[in-house]
N, CA, C and O atoms as a GROMACS GRO file, in nm:
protein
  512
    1UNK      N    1  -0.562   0.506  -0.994
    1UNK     CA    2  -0.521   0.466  -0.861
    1UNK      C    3  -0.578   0.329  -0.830
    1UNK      O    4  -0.701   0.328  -0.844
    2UNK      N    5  -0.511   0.179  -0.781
    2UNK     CA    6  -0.533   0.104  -0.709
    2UNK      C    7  -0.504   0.121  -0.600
    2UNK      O    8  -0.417   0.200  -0.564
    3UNK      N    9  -0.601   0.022  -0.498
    3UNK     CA   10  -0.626   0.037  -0.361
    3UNK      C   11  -0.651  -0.122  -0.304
    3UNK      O   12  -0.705  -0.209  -0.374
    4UNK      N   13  -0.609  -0.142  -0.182
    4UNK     CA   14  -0.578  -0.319  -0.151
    4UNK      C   15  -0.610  -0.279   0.009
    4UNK      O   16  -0.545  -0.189   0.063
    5UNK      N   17  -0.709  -0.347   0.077
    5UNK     CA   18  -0.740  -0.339   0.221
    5UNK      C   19  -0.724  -0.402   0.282
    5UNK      O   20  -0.806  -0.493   0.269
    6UNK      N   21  -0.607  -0.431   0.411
    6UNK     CA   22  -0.574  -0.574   0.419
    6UNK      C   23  -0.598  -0.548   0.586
    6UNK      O   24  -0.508  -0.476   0.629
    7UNK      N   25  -0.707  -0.592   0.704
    7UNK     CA   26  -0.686  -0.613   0.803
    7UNK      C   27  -0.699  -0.479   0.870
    7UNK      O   28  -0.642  -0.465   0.978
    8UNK      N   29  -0.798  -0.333   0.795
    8UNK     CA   30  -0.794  -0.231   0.855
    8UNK      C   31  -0.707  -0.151   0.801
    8UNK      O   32  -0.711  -0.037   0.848
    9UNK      N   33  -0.582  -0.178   0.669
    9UNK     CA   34  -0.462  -0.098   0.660
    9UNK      C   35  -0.480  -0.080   0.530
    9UNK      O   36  -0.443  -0.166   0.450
   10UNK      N   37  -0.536   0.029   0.491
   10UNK     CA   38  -0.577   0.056   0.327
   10UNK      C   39  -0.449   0.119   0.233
   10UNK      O   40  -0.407   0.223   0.284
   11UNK      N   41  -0.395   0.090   0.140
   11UNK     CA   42  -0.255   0.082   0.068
   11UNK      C   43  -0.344   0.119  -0.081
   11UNK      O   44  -0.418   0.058  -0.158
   12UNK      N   45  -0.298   0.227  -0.070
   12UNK     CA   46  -0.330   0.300  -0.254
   12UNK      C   47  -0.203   0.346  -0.314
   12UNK      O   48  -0.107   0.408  -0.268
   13UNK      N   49  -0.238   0.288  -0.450
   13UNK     CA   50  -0.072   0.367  -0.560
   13UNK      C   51  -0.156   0.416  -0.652
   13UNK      O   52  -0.268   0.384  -0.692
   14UNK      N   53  -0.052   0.532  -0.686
   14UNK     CA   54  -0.068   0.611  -0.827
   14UNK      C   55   0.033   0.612  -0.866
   14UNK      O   56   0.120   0.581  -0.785
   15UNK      N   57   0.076   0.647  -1.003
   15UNK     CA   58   0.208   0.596  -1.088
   15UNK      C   59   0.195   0.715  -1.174
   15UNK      O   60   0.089   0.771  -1.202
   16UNK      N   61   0.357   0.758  -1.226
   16UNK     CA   62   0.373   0.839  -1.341
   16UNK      C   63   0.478   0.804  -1.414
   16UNK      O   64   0.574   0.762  -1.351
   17UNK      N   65   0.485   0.810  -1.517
   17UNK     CA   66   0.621   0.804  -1.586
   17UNK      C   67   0.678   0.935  -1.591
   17UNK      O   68   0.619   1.043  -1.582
   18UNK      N   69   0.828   0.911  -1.609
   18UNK     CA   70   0.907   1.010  -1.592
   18UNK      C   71   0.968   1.056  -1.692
   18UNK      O   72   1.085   1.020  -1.700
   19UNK      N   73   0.936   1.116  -1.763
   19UNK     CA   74   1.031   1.128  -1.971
   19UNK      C   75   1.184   1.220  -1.942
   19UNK      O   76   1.294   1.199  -1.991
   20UNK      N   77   1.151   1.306  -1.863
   20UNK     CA   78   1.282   1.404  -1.822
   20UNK      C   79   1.371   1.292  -1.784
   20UNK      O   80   1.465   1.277  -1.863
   21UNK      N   81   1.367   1.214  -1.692
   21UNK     CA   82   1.466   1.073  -1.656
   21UNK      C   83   1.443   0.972  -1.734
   21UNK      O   84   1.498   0.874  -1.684
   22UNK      N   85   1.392   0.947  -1.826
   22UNK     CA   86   1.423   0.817  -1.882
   22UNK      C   87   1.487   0.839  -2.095
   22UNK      O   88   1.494   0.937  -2.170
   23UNK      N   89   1.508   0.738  -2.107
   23UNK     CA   90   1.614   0.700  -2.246
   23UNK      C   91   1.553   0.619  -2.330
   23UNK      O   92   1.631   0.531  -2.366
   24UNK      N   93   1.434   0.608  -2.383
   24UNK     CA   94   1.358   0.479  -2.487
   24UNK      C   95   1.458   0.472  -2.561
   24UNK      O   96   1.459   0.350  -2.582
   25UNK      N   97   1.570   0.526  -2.633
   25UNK     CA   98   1.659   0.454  -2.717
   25UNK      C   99   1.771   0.369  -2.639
   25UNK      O  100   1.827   0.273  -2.693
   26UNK      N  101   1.804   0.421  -2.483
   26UNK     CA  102   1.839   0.320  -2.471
   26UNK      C  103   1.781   0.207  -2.322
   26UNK      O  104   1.816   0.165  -2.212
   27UNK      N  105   1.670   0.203  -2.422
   27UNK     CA  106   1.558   0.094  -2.334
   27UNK      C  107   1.561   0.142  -2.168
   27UNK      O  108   1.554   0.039  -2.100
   28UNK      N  109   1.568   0.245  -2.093
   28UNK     CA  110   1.552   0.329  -1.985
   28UNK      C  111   1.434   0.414  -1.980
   28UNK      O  112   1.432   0.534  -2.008
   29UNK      N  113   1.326   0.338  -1.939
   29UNK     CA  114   1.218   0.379  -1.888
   29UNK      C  115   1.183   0.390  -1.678
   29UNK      O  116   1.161   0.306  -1.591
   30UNK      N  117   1.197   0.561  -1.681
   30UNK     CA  118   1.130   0.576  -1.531
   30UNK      C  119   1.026   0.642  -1.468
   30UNK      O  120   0.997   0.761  -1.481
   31UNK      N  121   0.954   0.536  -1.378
   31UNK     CA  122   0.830   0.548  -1.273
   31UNK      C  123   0.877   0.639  -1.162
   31UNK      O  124   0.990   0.654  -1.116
   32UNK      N  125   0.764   0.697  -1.130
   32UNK     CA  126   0.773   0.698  -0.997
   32UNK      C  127   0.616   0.668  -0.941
   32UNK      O  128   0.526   0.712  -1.013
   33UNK      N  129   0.572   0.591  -0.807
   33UNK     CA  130   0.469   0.596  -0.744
   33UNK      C  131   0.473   0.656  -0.618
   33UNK      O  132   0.561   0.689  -0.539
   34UNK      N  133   0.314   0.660  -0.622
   34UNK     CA  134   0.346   0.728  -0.432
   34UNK      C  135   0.227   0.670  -0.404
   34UNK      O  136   0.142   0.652  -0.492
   35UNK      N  137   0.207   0.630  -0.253
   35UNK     CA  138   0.194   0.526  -0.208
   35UNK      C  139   0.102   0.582  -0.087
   35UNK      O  140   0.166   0.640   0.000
   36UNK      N  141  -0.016   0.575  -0.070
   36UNK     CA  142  -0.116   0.605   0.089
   36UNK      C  143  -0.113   0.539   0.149
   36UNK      O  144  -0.189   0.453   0.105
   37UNK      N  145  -0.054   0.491   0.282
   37UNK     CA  146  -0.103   0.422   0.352
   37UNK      C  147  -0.194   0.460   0.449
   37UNK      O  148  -0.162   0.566   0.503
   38UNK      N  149  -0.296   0.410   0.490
   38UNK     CA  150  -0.339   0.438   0.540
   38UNK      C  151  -0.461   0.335   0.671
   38UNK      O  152  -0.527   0.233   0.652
   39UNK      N  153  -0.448   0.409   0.780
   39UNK     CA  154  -0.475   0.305   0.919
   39UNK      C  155  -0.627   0.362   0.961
   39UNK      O  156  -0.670   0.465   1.013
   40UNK      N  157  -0.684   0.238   0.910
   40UNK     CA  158  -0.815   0.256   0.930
   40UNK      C  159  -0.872   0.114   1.039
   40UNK      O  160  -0.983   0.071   1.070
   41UNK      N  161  -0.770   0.086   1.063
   41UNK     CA  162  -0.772   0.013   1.196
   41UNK      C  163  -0.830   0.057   1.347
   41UNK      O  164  -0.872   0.170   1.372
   42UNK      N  165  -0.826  -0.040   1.430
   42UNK     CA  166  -0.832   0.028   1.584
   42UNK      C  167  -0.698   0.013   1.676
   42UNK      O  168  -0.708   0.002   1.798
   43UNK      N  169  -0.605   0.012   1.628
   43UNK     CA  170  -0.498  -0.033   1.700
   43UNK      C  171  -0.406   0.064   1.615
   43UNK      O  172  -0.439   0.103   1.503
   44UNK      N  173  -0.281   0.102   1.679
   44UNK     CA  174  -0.153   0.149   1.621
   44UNK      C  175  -0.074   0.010   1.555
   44UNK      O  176  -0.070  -0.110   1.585
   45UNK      N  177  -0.023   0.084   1.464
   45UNK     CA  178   0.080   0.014   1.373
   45UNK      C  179   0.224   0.016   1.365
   45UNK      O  180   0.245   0.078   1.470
   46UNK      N  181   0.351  -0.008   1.312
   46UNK     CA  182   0.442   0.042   1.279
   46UNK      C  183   0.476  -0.069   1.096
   46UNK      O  184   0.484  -0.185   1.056
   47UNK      N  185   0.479   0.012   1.070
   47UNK     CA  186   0.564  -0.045   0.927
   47UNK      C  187   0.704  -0.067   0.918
   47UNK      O  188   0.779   0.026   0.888
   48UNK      N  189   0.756  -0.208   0.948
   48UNK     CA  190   0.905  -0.231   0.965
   48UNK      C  191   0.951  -0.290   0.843
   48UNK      O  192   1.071  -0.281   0.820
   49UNK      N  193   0.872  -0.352   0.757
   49UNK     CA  194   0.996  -0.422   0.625
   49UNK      C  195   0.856  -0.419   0.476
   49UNK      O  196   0.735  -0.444   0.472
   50UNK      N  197   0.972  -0.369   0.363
   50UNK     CA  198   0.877  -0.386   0.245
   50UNK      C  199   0.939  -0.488   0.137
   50UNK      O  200   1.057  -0.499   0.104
   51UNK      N  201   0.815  -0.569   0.088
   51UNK     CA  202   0.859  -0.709  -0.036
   51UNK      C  203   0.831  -0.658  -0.132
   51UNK      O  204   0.727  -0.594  -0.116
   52UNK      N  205   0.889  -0.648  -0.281
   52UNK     CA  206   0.816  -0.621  -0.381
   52UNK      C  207   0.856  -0.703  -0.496
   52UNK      O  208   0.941  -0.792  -0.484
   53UNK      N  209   0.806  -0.680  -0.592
   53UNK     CA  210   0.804  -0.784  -0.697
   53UNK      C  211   0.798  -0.711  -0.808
   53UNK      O  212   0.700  -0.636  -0.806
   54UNK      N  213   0.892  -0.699  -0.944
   54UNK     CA  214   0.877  -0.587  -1.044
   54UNK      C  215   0.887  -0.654  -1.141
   54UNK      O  216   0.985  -0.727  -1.157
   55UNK      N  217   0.793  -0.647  -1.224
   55UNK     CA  218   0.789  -0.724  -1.346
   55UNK      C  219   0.777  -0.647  -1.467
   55UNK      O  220   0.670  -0.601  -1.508
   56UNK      N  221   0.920  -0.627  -1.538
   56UNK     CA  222   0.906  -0.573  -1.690
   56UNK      C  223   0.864  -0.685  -1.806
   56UNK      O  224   0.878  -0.807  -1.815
   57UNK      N  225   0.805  -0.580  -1.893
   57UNK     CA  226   0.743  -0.678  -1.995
   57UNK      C  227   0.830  -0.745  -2.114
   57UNK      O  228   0.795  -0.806  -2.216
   58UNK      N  229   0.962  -0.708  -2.061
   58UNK     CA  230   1.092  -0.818  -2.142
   58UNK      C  231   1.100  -0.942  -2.074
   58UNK      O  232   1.192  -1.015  -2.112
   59UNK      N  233   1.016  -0.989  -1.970
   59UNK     CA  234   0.987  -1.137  -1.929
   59UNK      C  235   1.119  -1.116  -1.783
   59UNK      O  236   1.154  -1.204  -1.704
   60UNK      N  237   1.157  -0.998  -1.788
   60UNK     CA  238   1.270  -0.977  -1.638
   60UNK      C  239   1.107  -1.008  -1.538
   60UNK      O  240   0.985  -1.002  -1.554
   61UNK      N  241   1.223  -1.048  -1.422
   61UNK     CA  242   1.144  -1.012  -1.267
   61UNK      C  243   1.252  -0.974  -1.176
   61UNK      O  244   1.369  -1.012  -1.185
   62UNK      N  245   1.207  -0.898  -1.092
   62UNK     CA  246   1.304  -0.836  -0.993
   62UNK      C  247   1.241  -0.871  -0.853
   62UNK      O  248   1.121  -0.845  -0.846
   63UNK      N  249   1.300  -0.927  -0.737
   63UNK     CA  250   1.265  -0.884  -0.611
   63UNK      C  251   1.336  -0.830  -0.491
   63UNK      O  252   1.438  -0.888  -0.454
   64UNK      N  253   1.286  -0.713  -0.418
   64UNK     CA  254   1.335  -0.575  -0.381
   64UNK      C  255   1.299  -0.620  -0.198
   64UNK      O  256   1.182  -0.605  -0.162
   65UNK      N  257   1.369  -0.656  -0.128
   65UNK     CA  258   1.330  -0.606   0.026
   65UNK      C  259   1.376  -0.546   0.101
   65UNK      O  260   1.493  -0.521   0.072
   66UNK      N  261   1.321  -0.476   0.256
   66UNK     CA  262   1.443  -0.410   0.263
   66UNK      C  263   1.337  -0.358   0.409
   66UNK      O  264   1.216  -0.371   0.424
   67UNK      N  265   1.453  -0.291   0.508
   67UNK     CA  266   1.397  -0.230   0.618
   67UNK      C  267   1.269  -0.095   0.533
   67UNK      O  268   1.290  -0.032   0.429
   68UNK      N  269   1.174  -0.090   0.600
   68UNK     CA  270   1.106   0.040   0.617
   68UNK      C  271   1.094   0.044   0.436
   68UNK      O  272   1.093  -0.048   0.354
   69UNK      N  273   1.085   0.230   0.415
   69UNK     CA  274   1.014   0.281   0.314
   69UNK      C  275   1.068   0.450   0.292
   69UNK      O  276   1.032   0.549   0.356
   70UNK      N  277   1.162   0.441   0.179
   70UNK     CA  278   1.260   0.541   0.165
   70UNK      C  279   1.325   0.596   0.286
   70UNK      O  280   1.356   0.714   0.301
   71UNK      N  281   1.350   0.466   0.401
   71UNK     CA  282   1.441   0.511   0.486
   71UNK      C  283   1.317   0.554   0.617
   71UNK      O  284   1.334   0.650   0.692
   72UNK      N  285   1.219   0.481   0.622
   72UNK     CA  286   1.140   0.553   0.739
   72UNK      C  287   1.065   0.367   0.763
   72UNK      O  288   1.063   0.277   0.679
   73UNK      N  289   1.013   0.365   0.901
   73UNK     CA  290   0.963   0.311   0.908
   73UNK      C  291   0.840   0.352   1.018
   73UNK      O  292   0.845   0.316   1.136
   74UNK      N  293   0.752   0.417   0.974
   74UNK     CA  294   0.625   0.499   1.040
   74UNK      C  295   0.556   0.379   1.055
   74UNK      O  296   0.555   0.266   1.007
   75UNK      N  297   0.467   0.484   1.184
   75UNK     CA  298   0.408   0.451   1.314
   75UNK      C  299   0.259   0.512   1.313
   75UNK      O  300   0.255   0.622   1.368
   76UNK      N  301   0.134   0.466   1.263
   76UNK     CA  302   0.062   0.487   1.235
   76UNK      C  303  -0.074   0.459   1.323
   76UNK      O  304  -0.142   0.356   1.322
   77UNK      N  305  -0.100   0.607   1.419
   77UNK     CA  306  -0.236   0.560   1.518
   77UNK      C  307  -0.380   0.549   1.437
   77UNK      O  308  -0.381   0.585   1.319
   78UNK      N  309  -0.473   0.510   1.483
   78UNK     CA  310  -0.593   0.465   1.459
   78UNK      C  311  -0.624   0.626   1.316
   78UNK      O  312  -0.595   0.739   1.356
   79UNK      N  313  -0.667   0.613   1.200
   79UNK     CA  314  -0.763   0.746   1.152
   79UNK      C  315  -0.576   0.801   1.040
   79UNK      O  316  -0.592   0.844   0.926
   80UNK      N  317  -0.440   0.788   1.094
   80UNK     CA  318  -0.331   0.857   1.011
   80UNK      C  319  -0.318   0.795   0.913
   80UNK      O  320  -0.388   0.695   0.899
   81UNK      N  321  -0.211   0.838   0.799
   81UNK     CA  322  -0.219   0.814   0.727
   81UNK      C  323  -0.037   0.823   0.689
   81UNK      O  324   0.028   0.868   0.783
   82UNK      N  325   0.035   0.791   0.577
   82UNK     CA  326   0.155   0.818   0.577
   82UNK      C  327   0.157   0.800   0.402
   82UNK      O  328   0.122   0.694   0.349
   83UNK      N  329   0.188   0.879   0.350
   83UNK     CA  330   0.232   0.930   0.186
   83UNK      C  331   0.420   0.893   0.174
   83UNK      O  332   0.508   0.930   0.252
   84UNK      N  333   0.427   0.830   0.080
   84UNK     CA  334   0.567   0.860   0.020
   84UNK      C  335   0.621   0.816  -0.102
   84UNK      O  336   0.596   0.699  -0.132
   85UNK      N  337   0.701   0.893  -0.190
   85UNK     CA  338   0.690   0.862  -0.336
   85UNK      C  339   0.806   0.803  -0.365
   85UNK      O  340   0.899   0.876  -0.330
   86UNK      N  341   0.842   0.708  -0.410
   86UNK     CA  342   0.953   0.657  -0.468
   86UNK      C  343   0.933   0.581  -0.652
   86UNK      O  344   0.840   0.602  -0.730
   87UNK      N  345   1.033   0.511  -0.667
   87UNK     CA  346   1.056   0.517  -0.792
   87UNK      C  347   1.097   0.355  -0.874
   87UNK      O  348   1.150   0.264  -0.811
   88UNK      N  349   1.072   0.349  -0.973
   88UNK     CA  350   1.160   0.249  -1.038
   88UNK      C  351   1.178   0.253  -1.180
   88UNK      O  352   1.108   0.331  -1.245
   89UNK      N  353   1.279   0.166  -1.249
   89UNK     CA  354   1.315   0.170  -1.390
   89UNK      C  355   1.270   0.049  -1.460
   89UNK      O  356   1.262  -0.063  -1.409
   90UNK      N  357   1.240   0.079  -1.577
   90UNK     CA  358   1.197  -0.049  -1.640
   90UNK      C  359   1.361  -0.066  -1.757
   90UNK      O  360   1.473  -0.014  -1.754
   91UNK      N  361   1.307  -0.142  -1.826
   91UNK     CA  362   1.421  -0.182  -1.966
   91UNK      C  363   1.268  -0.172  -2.062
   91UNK      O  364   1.262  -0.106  -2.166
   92UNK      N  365   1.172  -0.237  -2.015
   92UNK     CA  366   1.060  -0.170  -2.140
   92UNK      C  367   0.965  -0.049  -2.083
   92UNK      O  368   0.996   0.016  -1.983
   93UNK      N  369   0.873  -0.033  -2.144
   93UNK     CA  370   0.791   0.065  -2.171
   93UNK      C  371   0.679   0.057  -2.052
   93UNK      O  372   0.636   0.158  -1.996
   94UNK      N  373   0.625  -0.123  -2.013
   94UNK     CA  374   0.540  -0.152  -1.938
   94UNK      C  375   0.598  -0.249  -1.877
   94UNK      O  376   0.678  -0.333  -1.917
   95UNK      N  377   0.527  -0.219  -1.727
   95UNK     CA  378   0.547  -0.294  -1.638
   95UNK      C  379   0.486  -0.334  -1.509
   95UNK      O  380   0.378  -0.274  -1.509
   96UNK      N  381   0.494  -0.400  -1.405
   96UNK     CA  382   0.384  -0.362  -1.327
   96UNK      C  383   0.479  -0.438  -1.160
   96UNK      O  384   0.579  -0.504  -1.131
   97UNK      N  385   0.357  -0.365  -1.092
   97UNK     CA  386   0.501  -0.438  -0.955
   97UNK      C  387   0.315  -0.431  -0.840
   97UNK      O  388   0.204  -0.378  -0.847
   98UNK      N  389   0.404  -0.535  -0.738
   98UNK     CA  390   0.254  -0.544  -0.605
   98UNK      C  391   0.383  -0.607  -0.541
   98UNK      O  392   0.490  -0.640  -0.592
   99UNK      N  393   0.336  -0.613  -0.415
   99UNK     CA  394   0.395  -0.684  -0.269
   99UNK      C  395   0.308  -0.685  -0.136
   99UNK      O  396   0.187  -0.698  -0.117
  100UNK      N  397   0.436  -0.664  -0.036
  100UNK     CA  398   0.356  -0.686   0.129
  100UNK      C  399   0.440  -0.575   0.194
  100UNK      O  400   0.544  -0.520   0.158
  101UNK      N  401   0.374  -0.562   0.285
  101UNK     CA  402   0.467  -0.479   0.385
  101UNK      C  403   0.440  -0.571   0.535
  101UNK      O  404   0.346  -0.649   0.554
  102UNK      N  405   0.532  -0.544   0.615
  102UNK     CA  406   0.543  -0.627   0.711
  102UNK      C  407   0.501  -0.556   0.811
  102UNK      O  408   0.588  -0.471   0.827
  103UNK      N  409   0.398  -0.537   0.907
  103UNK     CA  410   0.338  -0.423   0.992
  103UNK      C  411   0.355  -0.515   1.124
  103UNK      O  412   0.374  -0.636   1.112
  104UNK      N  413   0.345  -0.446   1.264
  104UNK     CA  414   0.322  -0.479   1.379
  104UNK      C  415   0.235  -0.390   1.455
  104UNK      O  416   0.232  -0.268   1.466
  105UNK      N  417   0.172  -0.474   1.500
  105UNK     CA  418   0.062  -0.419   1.617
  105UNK      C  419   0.108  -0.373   1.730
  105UNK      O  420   0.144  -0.467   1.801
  106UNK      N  421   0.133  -0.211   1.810
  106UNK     CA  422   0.213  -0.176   1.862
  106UNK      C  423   0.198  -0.251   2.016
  106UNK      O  424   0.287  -0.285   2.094
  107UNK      N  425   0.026  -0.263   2.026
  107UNK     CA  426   0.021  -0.282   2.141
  107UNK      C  427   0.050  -0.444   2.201
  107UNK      O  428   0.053  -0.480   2.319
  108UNK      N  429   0.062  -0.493   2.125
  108UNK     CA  430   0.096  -0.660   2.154
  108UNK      C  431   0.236  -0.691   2.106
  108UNK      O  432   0.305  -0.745   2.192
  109UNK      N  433   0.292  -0.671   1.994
  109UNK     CA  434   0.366  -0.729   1.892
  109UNK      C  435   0.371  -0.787   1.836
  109UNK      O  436   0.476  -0.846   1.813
  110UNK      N  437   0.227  -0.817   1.754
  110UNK     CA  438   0.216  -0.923   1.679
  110UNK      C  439   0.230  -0.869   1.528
  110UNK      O  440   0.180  -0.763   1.490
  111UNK      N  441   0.310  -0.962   1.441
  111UNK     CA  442   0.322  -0.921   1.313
  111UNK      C  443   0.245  -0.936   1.243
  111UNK      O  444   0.158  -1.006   1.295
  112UNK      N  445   0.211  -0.897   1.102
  112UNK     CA  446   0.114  -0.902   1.019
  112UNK      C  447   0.180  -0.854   0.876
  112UNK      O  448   0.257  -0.761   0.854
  113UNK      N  449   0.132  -0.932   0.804
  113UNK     CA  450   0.154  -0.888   0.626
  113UNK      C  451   0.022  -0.800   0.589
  113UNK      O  452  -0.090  -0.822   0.637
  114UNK      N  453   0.052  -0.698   0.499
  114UNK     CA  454  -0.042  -0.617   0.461
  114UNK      C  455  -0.033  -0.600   0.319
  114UNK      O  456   0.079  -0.552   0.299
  115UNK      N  457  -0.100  -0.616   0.199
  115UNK     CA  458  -0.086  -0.624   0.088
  115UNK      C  459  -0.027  -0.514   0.034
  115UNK      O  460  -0.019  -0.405   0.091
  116UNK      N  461   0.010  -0.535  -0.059
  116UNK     CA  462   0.063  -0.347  -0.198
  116UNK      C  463   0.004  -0.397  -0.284
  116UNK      O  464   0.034  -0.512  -0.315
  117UNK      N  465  -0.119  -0.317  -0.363
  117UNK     CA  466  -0.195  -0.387  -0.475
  117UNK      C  467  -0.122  -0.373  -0.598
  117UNK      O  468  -0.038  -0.285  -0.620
  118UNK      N  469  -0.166  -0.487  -0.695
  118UNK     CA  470  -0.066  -0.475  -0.764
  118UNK      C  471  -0.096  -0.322  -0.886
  118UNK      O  472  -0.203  -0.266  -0.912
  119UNK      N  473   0.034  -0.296  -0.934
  119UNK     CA  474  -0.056  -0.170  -1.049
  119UNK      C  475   0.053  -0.211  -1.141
  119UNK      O  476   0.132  -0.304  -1.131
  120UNK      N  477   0.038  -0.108  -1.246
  120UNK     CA  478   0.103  -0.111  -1.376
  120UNK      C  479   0.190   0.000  -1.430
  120UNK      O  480   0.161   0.092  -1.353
  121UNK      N  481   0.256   0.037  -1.493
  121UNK     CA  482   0.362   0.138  -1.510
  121UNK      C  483   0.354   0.104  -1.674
  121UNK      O  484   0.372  -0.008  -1.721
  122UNK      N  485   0.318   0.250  -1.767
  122UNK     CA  486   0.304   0.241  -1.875
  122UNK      C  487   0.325   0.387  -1.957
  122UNK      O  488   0.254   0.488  -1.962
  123UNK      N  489   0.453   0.356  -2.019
  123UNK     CA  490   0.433   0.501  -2.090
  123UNK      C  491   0.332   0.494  -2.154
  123UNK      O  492   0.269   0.398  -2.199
  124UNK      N  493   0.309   0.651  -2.161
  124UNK     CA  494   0.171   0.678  -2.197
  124UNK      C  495   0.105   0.673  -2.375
  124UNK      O  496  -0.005   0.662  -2.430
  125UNK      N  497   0.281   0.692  -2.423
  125UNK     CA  498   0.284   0.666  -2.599
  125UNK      C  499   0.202   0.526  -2.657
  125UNK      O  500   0.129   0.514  -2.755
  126UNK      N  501   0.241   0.440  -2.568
  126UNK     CA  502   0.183   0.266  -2.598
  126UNK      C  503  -0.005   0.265  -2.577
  126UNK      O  504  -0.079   0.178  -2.622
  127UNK      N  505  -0.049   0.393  -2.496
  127UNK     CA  506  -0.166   0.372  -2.505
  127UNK      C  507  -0.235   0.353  -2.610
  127UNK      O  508  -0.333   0.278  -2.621
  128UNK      N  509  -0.157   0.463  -2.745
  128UNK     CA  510  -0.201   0.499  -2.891
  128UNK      C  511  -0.198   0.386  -3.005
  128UNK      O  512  -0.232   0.412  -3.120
   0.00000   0.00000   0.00000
């Protein structure tokens, strides 16, 4: 698990590969992560937009934005926390992805970037 603390708003990933969904013969490798956020702030939050950046180790890069976070964009008081797992595909074996999420402070409206630390996505065969 990595973990990135940005401004009170602590952001942890854990990663798995997926062998039931993915194809190494035909270069279809899939992740899934899930994601803590979590508000260790003094103020409420809302999470309105996520950036990401996916980098397979065939020298591809991908970048992903988009309202919210599998379709939610939670609202997070002082001490909560919000979990949710989503997914991605590589073309190789390893890969790795980090970004921002775009948060607002409920009680003012002021925006703020909050980091996604970066991690890595690795079938587990390449460890050997």
């Amino acid at each position: 698990m990595v973990t990135a603390i940005t401004a009170g708003i602590k952001v942890s990933v854990e990663t798995n590969y997926q062998p039931e969904y993915s194809s190494p013969a035909q270069y279809h490798y899939v992740f899934t992560y899930k994601i803590t956020i979590e508000n260790d702030g003094d103020y409420t939050i809302k999470l309105h937009r996520r950036h990401w950046f996916i980098h397979d180790a065939n020298n591809t890069v991908r970048e992903v934005e988009g309202e919210g976070v599998v379709g939610q964009q939670p609202i997070l008081e002082p001490g909560e926390k919000h979990q949710y797992v989503s997914g991605c595909n590589l073309r190789s074996g390893y890969g790795k992805m980090y970004g921002t999420y775009l948060m607002e402070k409920v009680v003012d409206g002021k925006q703020f970037e909050v980091a996604i630390p970066e991690f890595t996505m690795v079938v587990p065969y390449l460890f050997n």
